[in-house]
C-alpha positions in Angstrom: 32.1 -17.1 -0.2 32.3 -14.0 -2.6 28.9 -15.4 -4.0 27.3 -16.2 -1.1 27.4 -12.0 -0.2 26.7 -11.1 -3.5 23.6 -13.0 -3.7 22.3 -12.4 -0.5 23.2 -8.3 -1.5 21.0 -8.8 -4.6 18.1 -10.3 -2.4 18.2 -7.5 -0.1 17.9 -5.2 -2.5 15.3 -6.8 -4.7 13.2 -6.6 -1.4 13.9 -3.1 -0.6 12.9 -1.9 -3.8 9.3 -4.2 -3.9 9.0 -2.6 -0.6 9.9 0.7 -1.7 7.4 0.4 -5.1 4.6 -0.5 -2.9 5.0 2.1 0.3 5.2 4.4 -3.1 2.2 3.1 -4.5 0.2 3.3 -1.2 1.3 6.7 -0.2 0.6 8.0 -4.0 -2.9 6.5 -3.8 -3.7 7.8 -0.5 -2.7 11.2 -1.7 -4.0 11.2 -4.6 -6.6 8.3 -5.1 -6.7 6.2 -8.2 -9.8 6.7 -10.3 -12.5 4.5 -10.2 -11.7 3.2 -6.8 -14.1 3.5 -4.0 -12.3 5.6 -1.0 -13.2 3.0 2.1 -15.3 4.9 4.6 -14.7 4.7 8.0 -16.6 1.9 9.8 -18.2 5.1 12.1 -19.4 7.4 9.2 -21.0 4.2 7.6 -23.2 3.0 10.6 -24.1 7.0 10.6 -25.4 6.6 6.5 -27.4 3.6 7.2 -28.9 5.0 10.6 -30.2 8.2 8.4 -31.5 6.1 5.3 -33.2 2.8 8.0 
């Protein structure tokens, strides 16, 4: 039974620190954005470009 805890302990916290590494990541990137990627625009300020450029 001791096992059965432990290993569902380890799961849990192998989860919570992906979890953890990727709200990280995301909140890094949106505060400062990774070079080379393209910031998405919102769908709004898009239609607006192409309406100025048609």
């Amino acid at each position: 039974m001791y096992y059965l805890w432990l290993s569902r302990y380890k799961t849990l916290a192998l989860w919570a620190g992906l979890e953890t590494l990727f709200i990280g990541l995301a909140v890094r990137s949106y505060y400062k954005p990774v070079p080379g990627m393209i910031k998405p625009q919102p769908a709004f300020a898009r239609a607006r470009h192409q309406l100025a450029h048609a």
